[in-house]
C-alpha positions in Angstrom: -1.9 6.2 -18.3 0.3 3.4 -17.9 0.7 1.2 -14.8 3.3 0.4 -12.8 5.0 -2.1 -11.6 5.3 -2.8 -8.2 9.4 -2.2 -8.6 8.7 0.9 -10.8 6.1 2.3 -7.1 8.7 1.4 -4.7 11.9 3.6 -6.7 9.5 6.4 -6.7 7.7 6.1 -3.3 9.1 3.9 0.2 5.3 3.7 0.8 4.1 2.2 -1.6 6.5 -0.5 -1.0 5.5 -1.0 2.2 1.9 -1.1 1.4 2.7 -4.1 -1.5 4.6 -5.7 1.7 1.9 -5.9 3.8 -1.0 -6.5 1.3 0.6 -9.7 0.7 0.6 -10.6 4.2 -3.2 -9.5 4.6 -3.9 -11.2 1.9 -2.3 -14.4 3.1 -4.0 -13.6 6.5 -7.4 -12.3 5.4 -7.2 -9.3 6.6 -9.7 -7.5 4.0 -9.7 -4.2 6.5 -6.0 -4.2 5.7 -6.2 -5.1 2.0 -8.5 -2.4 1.5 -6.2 0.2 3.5 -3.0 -1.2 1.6 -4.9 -1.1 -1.9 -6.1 2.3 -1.6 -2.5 3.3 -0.4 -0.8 1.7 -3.9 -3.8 4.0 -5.6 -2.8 7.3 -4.1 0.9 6.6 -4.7 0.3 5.1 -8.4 -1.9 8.9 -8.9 0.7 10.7 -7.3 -1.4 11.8 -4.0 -0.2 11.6 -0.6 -2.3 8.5 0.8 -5.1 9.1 3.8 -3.0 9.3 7.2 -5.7 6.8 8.3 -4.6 4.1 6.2 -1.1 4.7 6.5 -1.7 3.7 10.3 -3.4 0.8 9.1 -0.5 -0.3 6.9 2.0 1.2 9.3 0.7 -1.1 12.4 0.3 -4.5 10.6 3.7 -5.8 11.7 3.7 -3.7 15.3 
């Protein structure tokens, strides 16, 4: 399987470009609740699921 870039997720999925937004923010921030949320949203994207609606709320409210 080969991986893709984080250019390559956001063509094929809004989300996941969101969730590559605001994990470097977390990151920056420290936010390891969010990191984790936002890294298990780039998996479900990059495997083609639909992500968990809990961390999508997580990723969702970071800037709110």
């Amino acid at each position: 399987m080969a991986l893709l870039s984080r250019d390559q997720t956001a063509q094929d999925n809004p989300a996941g470009d969101i969730a590559w937004t605001v994990l470097d923010a977390a990151n920056d921030l420290g936010d390891t609740v969010t990191v984790d949320a936002c890294r298990r949203v780039i998996d479900a994207n990059l495997r083609g699921v639909e992500p968990a609606p809990s961390d999508m709320a997580v990723v969702v409210a970071f800037f709110g």
